[in-house]
N, C-alpha and C positions, 0 to 999 in steps of 0.2 A: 504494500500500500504506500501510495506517494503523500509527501506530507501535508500536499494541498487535501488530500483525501481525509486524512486523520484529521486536518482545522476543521475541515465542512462536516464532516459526521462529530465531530464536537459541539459544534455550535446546537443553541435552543430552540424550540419551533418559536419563535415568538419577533415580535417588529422591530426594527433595525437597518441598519446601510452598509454597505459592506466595499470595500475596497481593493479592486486588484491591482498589485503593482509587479512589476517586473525585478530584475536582478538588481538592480542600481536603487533599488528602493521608490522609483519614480509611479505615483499612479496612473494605469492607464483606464480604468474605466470605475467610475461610482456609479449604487445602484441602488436600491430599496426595496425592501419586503416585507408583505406581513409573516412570513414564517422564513426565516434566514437560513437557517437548516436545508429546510428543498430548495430554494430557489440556490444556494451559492451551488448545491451540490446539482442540477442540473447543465452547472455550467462543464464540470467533468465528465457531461455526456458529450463527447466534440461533436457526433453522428446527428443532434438534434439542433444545433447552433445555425443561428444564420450567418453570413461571410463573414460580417465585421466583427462580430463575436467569436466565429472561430479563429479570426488571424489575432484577433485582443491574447486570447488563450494559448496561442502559440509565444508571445511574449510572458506569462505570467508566472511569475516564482513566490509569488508570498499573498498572504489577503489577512489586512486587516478589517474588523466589523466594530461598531458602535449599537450598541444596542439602545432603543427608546422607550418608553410606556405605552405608546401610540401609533398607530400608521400614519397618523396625523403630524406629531413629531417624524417620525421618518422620512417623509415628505418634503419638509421643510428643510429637516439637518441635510440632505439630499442635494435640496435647490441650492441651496446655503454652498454646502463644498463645491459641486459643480462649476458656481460662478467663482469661485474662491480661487480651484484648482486646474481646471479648464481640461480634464483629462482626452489623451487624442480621441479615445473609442467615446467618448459621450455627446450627444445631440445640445451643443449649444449656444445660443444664442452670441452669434458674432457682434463687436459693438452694438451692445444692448444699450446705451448710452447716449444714441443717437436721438431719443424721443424725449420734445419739450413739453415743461408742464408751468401751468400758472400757478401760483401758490400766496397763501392770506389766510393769516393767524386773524382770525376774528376776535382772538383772546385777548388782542391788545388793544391800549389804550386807541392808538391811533392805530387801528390795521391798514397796512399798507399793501402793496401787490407787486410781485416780482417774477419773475422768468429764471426757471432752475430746470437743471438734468437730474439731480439728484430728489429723490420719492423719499420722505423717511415718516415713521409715526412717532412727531414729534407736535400732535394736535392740531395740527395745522390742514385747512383747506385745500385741496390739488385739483385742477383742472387742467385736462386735457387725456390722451398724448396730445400732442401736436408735431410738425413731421421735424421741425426744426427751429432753433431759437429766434434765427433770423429771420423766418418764418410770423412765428407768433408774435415778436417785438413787432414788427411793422402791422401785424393785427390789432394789435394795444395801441399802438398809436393813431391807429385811424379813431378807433372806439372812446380813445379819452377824449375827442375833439367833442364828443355827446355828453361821457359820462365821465369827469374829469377827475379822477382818483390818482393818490400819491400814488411812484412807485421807487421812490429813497427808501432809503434803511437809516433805519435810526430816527428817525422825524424829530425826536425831543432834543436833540443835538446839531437841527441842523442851524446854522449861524443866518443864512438868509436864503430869499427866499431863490431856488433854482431856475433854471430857463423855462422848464415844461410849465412853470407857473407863469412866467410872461409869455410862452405861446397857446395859455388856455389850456393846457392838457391834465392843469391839478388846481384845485382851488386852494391851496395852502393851507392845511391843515398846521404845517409845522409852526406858521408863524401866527397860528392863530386868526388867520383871511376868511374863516367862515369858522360857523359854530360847531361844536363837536358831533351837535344831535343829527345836523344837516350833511356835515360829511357822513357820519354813518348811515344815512340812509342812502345816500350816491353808492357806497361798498354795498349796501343788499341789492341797488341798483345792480352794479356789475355783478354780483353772482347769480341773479334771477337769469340776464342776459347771457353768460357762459355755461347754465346749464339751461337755459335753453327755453324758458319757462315765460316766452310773449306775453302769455294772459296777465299772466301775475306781475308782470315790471309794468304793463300799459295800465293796469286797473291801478297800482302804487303811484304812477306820477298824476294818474287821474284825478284821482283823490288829494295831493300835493296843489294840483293845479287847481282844482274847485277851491280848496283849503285858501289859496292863494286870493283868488276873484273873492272870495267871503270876506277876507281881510282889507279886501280893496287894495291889494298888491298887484294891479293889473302887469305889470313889466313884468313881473318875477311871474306872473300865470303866463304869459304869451313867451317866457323865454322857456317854463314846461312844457308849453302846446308843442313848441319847436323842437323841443328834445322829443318828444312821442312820434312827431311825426319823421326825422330823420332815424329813430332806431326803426320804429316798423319799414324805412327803405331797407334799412341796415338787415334786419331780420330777413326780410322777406329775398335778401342775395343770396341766404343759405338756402341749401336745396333743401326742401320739406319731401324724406323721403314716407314718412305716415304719418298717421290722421292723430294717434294717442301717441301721448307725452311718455312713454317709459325708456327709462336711459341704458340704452342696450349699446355692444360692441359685434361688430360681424365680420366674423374672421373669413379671409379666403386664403388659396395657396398655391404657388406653380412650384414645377419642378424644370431643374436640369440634371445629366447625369452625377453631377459632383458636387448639387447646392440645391438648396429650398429658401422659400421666399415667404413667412407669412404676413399677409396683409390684414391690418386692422381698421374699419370704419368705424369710427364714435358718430353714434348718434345720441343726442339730448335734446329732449321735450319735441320728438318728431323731427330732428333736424340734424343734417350730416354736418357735422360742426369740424370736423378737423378724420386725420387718418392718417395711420405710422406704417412702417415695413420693417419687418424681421429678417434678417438673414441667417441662413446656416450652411454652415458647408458639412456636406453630408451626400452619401454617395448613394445611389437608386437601390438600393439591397434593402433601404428602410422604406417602408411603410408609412404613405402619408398619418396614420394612427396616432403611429409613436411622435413624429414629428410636433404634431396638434398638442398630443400630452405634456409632450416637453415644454411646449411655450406656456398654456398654460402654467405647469407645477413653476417656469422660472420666472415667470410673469406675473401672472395676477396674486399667488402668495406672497409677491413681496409690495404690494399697493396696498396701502393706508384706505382708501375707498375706493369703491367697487361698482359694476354696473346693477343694473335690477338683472340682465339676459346677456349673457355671450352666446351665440347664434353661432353653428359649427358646419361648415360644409358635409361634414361625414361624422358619420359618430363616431365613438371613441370608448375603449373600455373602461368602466368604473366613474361613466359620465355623473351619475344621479352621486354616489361617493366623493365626487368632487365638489358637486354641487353645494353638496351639504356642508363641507371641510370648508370651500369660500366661505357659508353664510356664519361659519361661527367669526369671522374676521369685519362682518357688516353688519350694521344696524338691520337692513332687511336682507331675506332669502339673496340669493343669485341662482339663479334658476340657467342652466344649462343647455343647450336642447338644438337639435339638428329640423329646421323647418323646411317641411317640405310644399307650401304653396304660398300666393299669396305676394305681398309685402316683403314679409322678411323671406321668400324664398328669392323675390328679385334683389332683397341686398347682396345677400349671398352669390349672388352671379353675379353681381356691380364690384364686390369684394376681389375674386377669381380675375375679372377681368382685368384689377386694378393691381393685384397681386402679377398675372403676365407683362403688364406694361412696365411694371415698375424693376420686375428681374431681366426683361428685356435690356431695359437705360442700364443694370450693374453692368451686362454683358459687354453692351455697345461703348461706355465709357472704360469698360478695362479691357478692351479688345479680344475680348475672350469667341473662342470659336464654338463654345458651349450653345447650344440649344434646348429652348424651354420643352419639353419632353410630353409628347403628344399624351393625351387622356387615355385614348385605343392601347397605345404602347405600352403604359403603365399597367393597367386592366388585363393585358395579355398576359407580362409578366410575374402576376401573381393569381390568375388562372390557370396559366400551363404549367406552374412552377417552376420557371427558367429563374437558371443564375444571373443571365446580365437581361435587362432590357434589350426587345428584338429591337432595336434602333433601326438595324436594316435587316429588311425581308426578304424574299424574294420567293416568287408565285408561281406555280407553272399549269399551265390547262394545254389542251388537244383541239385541233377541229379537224373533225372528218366526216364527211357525209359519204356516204356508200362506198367509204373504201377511194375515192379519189380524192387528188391533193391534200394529200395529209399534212397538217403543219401544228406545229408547237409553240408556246409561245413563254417567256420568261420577263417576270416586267420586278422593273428593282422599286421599293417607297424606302424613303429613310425618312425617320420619324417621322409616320402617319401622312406621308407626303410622296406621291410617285417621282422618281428621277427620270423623265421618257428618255433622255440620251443615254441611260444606260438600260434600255430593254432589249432586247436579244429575242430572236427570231432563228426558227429550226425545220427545215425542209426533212423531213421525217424520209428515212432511207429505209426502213424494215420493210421488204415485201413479201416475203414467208408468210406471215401470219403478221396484218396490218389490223391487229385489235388494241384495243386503247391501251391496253396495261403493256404490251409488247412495245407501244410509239411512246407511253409517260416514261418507261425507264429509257429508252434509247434518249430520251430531249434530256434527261436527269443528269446521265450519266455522261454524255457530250458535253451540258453545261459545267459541270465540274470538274471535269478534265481538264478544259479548258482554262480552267479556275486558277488552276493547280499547277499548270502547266507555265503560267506566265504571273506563277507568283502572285494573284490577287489574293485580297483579305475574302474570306468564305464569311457567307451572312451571320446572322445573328438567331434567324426563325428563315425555316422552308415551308410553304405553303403550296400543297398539291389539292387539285378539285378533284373532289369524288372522296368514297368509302375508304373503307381497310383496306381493298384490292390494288386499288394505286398508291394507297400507302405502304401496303408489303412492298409493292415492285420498284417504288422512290427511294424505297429505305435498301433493297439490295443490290439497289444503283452507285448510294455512299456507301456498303461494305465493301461492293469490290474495290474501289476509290480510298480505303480507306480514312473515310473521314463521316462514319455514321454515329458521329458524337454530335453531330450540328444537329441541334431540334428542329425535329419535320413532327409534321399535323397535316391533316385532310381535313376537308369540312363535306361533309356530304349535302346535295344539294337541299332536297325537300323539308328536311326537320334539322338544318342548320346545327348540326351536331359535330363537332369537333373530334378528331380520332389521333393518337399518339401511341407511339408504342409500348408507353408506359400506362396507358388510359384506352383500353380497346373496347372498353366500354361506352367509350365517350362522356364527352363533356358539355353540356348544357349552358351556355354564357346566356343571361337575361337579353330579351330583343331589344329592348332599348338601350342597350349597354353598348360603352363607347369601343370596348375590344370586339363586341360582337360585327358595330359597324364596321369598326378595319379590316377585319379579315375580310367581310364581304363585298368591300371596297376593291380588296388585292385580287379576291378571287374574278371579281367582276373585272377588273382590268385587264386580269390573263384572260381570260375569256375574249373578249371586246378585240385586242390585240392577236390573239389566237386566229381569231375568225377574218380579221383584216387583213392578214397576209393568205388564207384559204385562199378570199376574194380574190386576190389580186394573181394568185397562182392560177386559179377558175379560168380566168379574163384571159391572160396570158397563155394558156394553153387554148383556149377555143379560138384567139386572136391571131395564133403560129409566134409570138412577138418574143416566147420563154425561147425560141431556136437561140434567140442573139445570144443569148446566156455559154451557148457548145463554143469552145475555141475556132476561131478561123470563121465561123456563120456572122456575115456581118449583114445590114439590110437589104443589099442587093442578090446574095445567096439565099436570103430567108425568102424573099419575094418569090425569088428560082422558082425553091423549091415547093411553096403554098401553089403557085400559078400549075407546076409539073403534076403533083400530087393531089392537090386542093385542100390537105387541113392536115392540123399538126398529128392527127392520130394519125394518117396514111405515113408521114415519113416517119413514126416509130417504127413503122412492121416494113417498111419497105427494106430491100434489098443491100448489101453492097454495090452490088451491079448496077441495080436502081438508081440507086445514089449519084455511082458515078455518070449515067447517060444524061444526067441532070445539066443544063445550058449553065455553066460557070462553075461547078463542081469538077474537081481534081480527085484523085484516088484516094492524094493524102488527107484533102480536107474530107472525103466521105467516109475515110477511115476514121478519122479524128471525130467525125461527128457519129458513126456508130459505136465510137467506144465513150464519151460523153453520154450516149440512151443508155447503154449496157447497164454505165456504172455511177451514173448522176440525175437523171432522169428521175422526178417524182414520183411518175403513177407506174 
C-alpha cells in the first residue's frame, strides 16, 4: 500500500478540504467534501479521473486535509485557499479584480460614496459589479450633475471646499453648504436610483417638491421638478429588461478550447444597470457545470450583499444547497434556478450572447488563434464520451442510383462550421460488387491513406451515414490503416440514432439538441456534396465530355469519336480496331484510351 493510500483510508467520513501537493511540497489542486475519506480516496482510482485530474495525480506525493464542522465551512475555507493559493489543476477565476463597485457607509455621520475593487463586510453598502472603475467614475459623474452627493473621504477634515463642489456635482456637506437632514436625503436619493427602485426616488422628490410649493419655496420646488424630470430621462437610458422590480444577476458563458468566459448581467428594480466578465483559463475536458460552481463558491460567498435570483444557463449540482448556504449570508433567500421561458429565459441568451462577444474582444486583443467553441461540438463531446472536443470532423456518404456513377463524398467542418476548400471528392473504383458498404470502405480507406501519406493531422470525430453496416466497414477501413483509435459514429437515417463501437446500441441525442443539429448538419452536407458530383458524373457521361478526362482525348478526338460512334457508352464496348479506324485516332492514342476505360472508367 502507497502512503497516499494509508492518509486517505485514514482520514474520517466527515467535511473538510483536502490538498494535493506534489514532491516540492507545492499544491496542485484544493478540493472539498462532505465525506473526505471517499472523495480523496477516489482520487487513487486513476481509471475513473477525468484528464486534468488524472495528469494533477500523476504529479502528486503528499495531501494535506483540514477538516471543518460544516460543508458550509468547507466551502468557504475552499474558496478562501483557492484564491489564496491559485493551485494549477483548480478552476479559477483569472483577475477576479477587474469588477467595480460603489460603496457608502450609511453609518456615518456624513456618508459619502466612493469607487472601490475591493468587497469587504465591513457594514458598508456595495453596488454594482460594474465592468470597470473608469467605467462607473464617468457614471457618477454624469448622475451627480442630478443628485449631487460627496465622494471625498474624510469630509470632517476637509479644509475647503473641492472642485466637484464648484462644478455642482456635491453640495458640500463638508463645509457645512447644506443641512445635514437634506444631504441625507440626496444619499437615499442615490441609492433608490442604483438599485434601481424609479417608483420610490420619483414619489421621495414628489413629496420634497409638494413639501417645497406648501412652504412657498417655489425655486427650490421647480429646481425638484427638474431633478425628477432629468432622472426619469436618466432612468428610462437603462434598458428595462422586466416588468417586477427583483434584483437578480444572469449568468451566461462561452467557451474556447483553453479558456471560459462567465458573463454577468445585474439587473435592479427591472433594469440592466451594469455587467462584469469572468475569465478562466481552463481546458474543454471540464464541464461547463463545474465551471458555473466555481464562480459561484469564489464569487458570490465572498459578497457582503446579495441578489434576490442568480439565473443559470444550465443547472448545476447541489443548486437548491447553495441556494440555501447564500441565504444564510443575506437578509433574504437567494433563490437559484435555471429558467427556462419567458423574460428571464431571454436574459439568459442576452447573457451567452454577451459572454461570446466579450471572449471574442480577449481573443482578438491578444491575438490569440483560439476559437469560441461551437455549442454542437461541446454537446458531442460529452455524448460520445470523447477525450478532446471533435473541433474537426469529417463526414463521409455515397450516391449511387442503380449501380451507375458511383461517387463519394468527404466534407471537412471545424468547429461546427464546414471548410468547402477542404472537401474531397471520390470516383468510386469497386466494380465486383458496387454495394454501399463495398464503395463506404473503399472512399474511407483512400481518404486516409491519403491522410497519412502526406502527413496531414487525422480529424478529431469520423462521421459515416447509415447503420452499424457502414460503420463495421468505416471502422475496418482505419484497422487496416492503422489508425482505428480516431472516433467514428454513424447516425442512421430514420430514428436519428447514433452508433459507435463502443455504443452498438446507440445513442439517442435530444432533437432539439445543439450536437444533435451538427451531426445532421455534417451528414446532410456529405450527402448534398455526395450527390453533386453523381450529377455532374451523370451529365458528363451522357454528354461524351468525361472522354477529355483519358490522356491524349482532347475536344477535337472527343467530337471524332461521339460523331463515329454516337454516345459515350458505344466507345466503352467498342473495339481497339474501332478505335483506331476512328478520323484523328492513332493506335497509341486508342490504346491509351482503352486502357484509361479498362482501368479508370467509373461505371
Amino acid at each position: 500500500m502507497s502512503d497516499l493510500e494509508k492518509l486517505a483510508n485514514d482520514l474520517p467520513v466527515s467535511p473538510g478540504v483536502y490538498m494535493w501537493k506534489d514532491s516540492e511540497g507545492k499544491i496542485l489542486y484544493i478540493g472539498k467534501s462532505k465525506e473526505l475519506r471517499k472523495r480523496v480516496q477516489s482520487y487513487l482510482r486513476l481509471n475513473g479521473l477525468d484528464r486534468r485530474r488524472w495528469e494533477m495525480m500523476q504529479h502528486a506525493e503528499d495531501l494535506e486535509t483540514i477538516l471543518t464542522n460544516t460543508d458550509r465551512e468547507a466551502l468557504l475555507l475552499e474558496a478562501t485557499l483557492i484564491q489564496k493559493h491559485r493551485p494549477r489543476y483548480n478552476i479559477a477565476l483569472k483577475d477576479d479584480r477587474r469588477h467595480a463597485w460603489i460603496k457608502v457607509n450609511l453609518d456615518s455621520e456624513v456618508p459619502t460614496f466612493s469607487v472601490t475593487r475591493e468587497v469587504e463586510k465591513d457594514g458598508a453598502t456595495y453596488y454594482g459589479p460594474y465592468g470597470s472603475t473608469k467605467r462607473v467614475e464617468r457614471f457618477l459623474d454624469t448622475l451627480r450633475k442630478y443628485i449631487p452627493i460627496a465622494m471625498c473621504t474624510g469630509p470632517e477634515s476637509v479644509r475647503r471646499e473641492c472642485m466637484d463642489y464648484h462644478l455642482g456635482r456635491c453640495v458640500g456637506p463638508c463645509k457645512e453648504r447644506v443641512q445635514l437632514d437634506e444631504y441625507r436625503s440626496l444619499v437615499e436619493q442615490m441609492c433608490l436610483y442604483l438599485e434601481g427602485q424609479e417608483e420610490k426616488l420619483i414619489d421621495l422628490l414628489d413629496d420634497k417638491m409638494n413639501q417645497a410649493a406648501k412652504n412657498l419655496e417655489y425655486e427650490k420646488a421647480a429646481e425638484i421638478r427638474d431633478r425628477i424630470h432629468d432622472i426619469q430621462i436618466l432612468m428610462r437610458r437603462q434598458r428595462v429588461v422586466e416588468v417586477n422590480g427583483i434584483s437578480r444577476d444572469a449568468l451566461g458563458i462561452a467557451r474556447t478550447e483553453q479558456a471560459s468566459l462567465v458573463e454577468m448581467l445585474v439587473v435592479r428594480g427591472g433594469r440592466l444597470i451594469g455587467h462584469d466578465s469572468f475569465y478562466f483559463e481552463i481546458d474543454l475536458e471540464t464541464p461547463d457545470t463545474e465551471i458555473l460552481t466555481s464562480f459561484i463558491e469564489q464569487f458570490y460567498f465572498t459578497l457582503p450583499q446579495l441578489p434576490e435570483e442568480i439565473l443559470l444557463p444550465l443547472d448545476i449540482p447541489d443548486r437548491e444547497q447553495y441556494s440555501e448556504w447564500l441565504g444564510e449570508n443575506s437578509e433574504e433567500p437567494v433563490r437559484i434556478r435555471v429558467p427556462e421561458e419567458g423574460k428571464e429565459a431571454e436574459l439568459i441568451e442576452m447573457a451567452n450572447r454577451n459572454a461570446y462577444r466579450d471572449l471574442r474582444k480577449i481573443l482578438i486583443l491578444g491575438e490569440s488563434e483560439e476559437e469560441i467553441v461551437h455549442d454542437g461540438v461541446k454537446e458531442l463531446k460529452m455524448a460520445l464520451g470523447l477525450r478532446h472536443a471533435p473541433m474537426h470532423i469529417e463526414g463521409f456518404d455515397i450516391a449511387n442510383i442503380q449501380g451507375t456513377d458511383p461517387t463519394g463524398s468527404c466534407v471537412v467542418f471545424k468547429n461546427g462550421e464546414p471548410e468547402n476548400s477542404r472537401y474531397r471528392m471520390f470516383r468510386i473504383r469497386v466494380k465486383d460488387t458496387p454495394d454501399d458498404y463495398a464503395m463506404m470502405h473503399e472512399v474511407v480507406y483512400r481518404r486516409y491513406r491519403g491522410v497519412l501519406e502526406r502527413g496531414n493531422r487525422l480529424p478529431d470525430l469520423i462521421l459515416i451515414d447509415g447503420g452499424k453496416g457502414q460503420l463495421n466497414v468505416a471502422l475496418r477501413a482505419l484497422e487496416e490503416l492503422g489508425i482505428d483509435y480516431v472516433p467514428l459514429v454513424s447516425i442512421a437515417k430514420r430514428e436519428e440514432i447514433l452508433f459507435t463501437k463502443e455504443n452498438l446500441d446507440g445513442i439517442a441525442l435530444e432533437f432539439d439538441s445543439e450536437g444533435l443539429h451538427l451531426v445532421q448538419q455534417v451528414r446532410d452536407e456529405a450527402h448534398r456534396f455526395a450527390q453533386r458530383y453523381h450529377h455532374k458524373l451523370r451529365e458528363k457521361r451522357f454528354t461524351g465530355s468525361i472522354l477529355e478526362e483519358a490522356p491524349g482525348i482532347g475536344p477535337k478526338r472527343r467530337a471524332a469519336l461521339l460523331y463515329a460512334l454516337g454516345s459515350y457508352d458505344a466507345v466503352r464496348k467498342a473495339t481497339l480496331a474501332e478505335l483506331v479506324a476512328i478520323d484523328g485516332m492513332t493506335e497509341k492514342s486508342a490504346k491509351s484510351l482503352r486502357a484509361w476505360i479498362d482501368t479508370n472508367d467509373p461505371l
